[in-house]
C-alpha positions as CSV (number, residue, x, y, z in Angstrom):
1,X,117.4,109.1,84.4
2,X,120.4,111.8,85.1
3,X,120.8,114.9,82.8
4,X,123.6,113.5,81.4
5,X,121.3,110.5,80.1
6,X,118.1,112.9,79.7
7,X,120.1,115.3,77.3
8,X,121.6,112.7,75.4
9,X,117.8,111.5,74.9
10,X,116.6,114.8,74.0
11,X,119.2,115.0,71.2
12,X,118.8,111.7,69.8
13,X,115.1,112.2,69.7
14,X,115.7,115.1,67.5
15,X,117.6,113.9,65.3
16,X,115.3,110.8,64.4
17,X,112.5,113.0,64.2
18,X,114.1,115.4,62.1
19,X,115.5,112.4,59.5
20,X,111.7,111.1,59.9
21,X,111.7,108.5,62.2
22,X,110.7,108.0,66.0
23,X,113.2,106.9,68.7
24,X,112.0,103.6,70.3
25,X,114.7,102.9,72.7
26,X,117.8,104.0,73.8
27,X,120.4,102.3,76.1
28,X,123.4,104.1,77.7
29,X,125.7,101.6,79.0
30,X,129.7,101.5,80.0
31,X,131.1,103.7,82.3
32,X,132.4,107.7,81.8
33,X,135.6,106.2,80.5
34,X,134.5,104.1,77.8
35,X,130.4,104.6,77.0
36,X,128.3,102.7,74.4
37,X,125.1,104.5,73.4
38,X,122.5,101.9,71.6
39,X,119.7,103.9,69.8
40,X,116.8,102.4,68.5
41,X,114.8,103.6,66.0
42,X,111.8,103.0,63.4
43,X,109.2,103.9,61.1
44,X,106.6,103.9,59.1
45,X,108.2,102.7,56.7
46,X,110.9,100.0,56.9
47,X,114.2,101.1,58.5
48,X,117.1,100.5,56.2
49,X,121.3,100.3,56.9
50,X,122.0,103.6,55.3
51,X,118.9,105.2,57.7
52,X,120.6,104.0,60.4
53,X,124.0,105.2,58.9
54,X,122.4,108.7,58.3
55,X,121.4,108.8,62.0
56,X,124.1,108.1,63.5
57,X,126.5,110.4,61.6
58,X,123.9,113.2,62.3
59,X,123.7,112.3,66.3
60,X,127.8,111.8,66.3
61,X,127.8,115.4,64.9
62,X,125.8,116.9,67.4
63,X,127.4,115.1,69.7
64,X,131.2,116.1,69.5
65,X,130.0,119.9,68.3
66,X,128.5,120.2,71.8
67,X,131.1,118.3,73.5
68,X,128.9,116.0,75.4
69,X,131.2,113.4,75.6
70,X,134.8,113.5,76.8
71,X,136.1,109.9,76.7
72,X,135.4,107.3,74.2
73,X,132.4,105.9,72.9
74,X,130.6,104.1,70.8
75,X,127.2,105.0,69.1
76,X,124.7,102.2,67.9
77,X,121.6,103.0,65.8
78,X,119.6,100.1,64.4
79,X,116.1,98.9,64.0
80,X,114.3,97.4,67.0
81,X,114.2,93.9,65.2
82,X,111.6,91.7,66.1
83,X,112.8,90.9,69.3
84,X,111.3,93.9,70.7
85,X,107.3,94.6,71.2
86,X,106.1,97.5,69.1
87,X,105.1,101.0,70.9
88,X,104.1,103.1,68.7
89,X,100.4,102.7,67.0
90,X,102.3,103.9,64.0
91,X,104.3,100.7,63.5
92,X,101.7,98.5,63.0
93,X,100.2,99.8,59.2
94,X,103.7,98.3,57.7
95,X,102.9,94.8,59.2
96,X,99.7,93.9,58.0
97,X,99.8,90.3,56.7
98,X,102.0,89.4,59.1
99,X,101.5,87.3,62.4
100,X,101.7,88.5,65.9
101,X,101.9,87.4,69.3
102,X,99.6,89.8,71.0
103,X,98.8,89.8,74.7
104,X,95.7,92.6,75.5
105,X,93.3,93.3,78.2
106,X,89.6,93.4,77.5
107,X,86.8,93.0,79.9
108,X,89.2,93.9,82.8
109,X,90.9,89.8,81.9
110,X,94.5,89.7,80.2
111,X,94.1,87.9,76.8
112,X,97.1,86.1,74.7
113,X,96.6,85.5,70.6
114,X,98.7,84.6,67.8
115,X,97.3,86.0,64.6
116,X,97.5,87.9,61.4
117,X,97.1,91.8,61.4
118,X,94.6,92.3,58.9
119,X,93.5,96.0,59.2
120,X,94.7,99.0,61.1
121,X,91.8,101.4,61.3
122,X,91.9,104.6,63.8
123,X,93.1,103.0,66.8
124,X,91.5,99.6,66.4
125,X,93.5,96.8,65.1
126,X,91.9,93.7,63.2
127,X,93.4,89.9,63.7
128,X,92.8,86.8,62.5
129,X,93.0,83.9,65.0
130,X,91.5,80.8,64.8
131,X,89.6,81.9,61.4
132,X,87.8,84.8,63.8
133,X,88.5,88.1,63.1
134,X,89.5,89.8,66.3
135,X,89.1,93.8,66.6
136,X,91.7,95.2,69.5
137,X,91.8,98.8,70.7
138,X,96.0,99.6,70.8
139,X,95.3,101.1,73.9
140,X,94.3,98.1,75.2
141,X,97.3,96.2,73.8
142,X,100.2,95.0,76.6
143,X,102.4,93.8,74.3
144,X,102.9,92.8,70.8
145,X,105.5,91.3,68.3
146,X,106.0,90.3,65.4
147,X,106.6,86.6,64.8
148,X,109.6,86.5,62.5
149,X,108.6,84.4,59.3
150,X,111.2,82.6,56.8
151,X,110.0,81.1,53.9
């Protein structure tokens, strides 16, 4: 990562913190002429439009009062979506009831389930799969993602 990348990081991770959020991702892509910043942020509570509106009109401040950009560019915040696996053990409490796909390591063996987060307790996590209640530690959790449901 080059200081120009680590600084913009360091001020979008600010920002989000400060409005109450955490910064999942951010992608700097384009070329000195003509950048696109994508920020990706989320909660522990859902993420709404006008969250992401506040954001960004915060981080676009900051950005122009410090002059960090020259040239043109466009700023993108949204929610990860469910696309993206979740990072933080802290994004898991607003999913219970919903399924995952989970891939974990346990016994030193790389495991793969589907199944509903029940419980979040401390850093263990409770599924159901298969009508068996499966207890994961996050920090033995690879990856994980929420399987979009429409009713």
């Amino acid at each position: 990562m080059n200081l120009f990348e680590k600084n913009i990081k360091d001020i979008a991770n600010g920002v989000v913190e400060k409005n109450g959020f955490f910064l999942i991702d951010m992608i700097l892509r384009g070329n000195e002429n003509n950048r696109v910043i994508e920020i990706y942020i989320d909660g522990e509570k859902n993420i709404s439009a006008e969250d992401c509106a506040r954001v960004s009109r915060e981080l676009n401040s900051v950005i122009e009062s410090q002059n960090l950009i020259e040239s043109n560019y466009r700023l993108d915040v949204s929610s990860p979506g469910t696309d993206r696996s979740l990072i933080f053990l802290k994004q898991y409490p607003k999913h219970i009831n919903r399924k995952f796909d989970v891939s974990y390591v346990h016994n030193n063996v790389t495991n793969i389930l589907t199944g509903k987060l029940l419980d979040v307790s401390g850093e263990n996590l409770t599924f159901l799969s298969n009508n068996k209640q499966i207890i994961i530690n996050f920090n033995n959790i690879k990856k994980a993602k929420v399987i979009a449901g429409f009713s």
